[in-house]
C-alpha positions as CSV (number, residue, x, y, z in Angstrom):
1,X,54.5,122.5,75.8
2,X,57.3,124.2,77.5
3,X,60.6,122.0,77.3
4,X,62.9,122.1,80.5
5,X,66.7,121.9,80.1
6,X,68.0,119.1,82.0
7,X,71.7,119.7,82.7
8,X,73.5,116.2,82.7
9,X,76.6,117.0,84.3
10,X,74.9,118.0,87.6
11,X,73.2,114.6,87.6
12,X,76.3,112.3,86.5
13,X,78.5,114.7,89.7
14,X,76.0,113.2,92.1
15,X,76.0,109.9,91.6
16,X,79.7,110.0,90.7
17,X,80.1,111.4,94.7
18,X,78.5,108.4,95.7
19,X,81.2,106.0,94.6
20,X,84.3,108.2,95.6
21,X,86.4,106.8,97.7
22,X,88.0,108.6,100.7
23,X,91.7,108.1,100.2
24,X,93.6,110.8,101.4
25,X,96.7,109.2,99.4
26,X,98.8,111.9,97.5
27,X,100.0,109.6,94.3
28,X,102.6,111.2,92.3
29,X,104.3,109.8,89.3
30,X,107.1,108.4,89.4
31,X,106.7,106.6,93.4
32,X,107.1,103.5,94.5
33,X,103.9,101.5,95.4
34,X,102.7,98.9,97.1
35,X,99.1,98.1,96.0
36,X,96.9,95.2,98.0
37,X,93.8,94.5,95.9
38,X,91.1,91.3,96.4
39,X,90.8,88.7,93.8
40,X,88.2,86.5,93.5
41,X,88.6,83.1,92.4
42,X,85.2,81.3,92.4
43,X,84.2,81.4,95.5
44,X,87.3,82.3,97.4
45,X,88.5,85.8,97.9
46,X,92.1,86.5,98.0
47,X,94.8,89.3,99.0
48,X,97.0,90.2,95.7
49,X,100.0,92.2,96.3
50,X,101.7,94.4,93.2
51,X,104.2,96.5,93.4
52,X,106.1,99.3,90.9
53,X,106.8,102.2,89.6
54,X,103.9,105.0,88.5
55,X,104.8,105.7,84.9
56,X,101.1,107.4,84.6
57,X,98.8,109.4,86.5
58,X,94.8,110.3,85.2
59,X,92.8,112.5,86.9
60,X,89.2,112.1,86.4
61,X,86.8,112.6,88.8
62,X,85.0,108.8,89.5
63,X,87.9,107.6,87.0
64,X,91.0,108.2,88.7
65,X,93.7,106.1,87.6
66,X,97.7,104.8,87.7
67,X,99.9,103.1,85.9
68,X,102.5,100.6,87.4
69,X,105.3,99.7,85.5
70,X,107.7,96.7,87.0
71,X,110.0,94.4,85.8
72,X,109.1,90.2,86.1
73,X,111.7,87.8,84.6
74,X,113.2,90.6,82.2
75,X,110.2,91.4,80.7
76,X,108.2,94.9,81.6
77,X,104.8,94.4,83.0
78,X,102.1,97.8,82.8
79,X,98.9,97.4,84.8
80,X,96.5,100.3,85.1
81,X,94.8,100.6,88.5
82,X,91.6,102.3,89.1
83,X,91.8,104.4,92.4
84,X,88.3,104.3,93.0
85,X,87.9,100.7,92.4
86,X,86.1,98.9,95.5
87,X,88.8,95.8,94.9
88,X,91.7,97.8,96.3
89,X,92.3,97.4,100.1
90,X,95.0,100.2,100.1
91,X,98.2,101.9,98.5
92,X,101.1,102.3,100.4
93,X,103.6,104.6,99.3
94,X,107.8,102.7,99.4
95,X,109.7,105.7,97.7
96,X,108.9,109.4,96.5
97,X,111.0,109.8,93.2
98,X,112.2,113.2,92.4
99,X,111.1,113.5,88.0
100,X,111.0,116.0,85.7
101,X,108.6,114.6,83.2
102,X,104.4,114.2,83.9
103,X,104.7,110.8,82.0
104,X,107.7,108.4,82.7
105,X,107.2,106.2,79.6
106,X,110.3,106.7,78.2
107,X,111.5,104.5,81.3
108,X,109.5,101.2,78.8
109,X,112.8,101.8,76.1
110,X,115.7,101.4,79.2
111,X,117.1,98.4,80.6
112,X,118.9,97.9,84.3
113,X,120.5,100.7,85.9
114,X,119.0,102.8,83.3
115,X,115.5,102.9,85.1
116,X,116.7,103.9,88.7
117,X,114.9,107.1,89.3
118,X,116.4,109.8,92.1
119,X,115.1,109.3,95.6
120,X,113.3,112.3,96.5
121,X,115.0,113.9,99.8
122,X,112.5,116.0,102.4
């Protein structure tokens, strides 16, 4: 009996291809977004809009994926966002942020004026 080596990663990399998404968005951390993503609610669809501060980026082939921090009602909100996910119409980039750090999480411990970020000049 002659065993064959089946090499798994070329396998999951094609069906992964299938499922990526063609947005030519450059997300960075520490942007503003605006991100528009269907809900279902029974049988209704609807048009959710969120919007914040990327705290956290994840690079991961099919598993791509962002953070949004925001403030509701003095209390901070986190959401993670899957780039690929079929639910999200688009993301729309408000404000470039110019950062020093890869992860902004230190931003979770401030208050107020504390958590403005620099506008990012081109």
């Amino acid at each position: 009996m002659i065993k064959q080596k089946v090499n798994y990663n070329n396998i999951v990399k094609k069906i992964e291809e299938q499922h990526i998404q063609d947005k030519k968005i450059k997300i960075d951390v520490g942007d503003t977004v605006k991100i528009r993503k269907v809900i279902q609610e029974g049988n209704k669809e609807r048009i959710q809009l969120s919007d914040g501060v990327v705290i956290c980026k994840k690079n991961n082939n099919l598993n791509k994926s962002i953070t949004i921090r925001k403030i509701i009602q003095n209390v901070g909100v986190e959401r993670i966002y899957l780039i690929n996910s079929p639910q999200i119409i688009n993301i729309e980039i408000i404000r470039r942020s110019k950062i020093r750090r890869s992860k902004l999480y230190y931003l979770r411990t401030r208050s107020g004026k504390a958590t403005r970020l620099k506008q990012k000049i081109k």
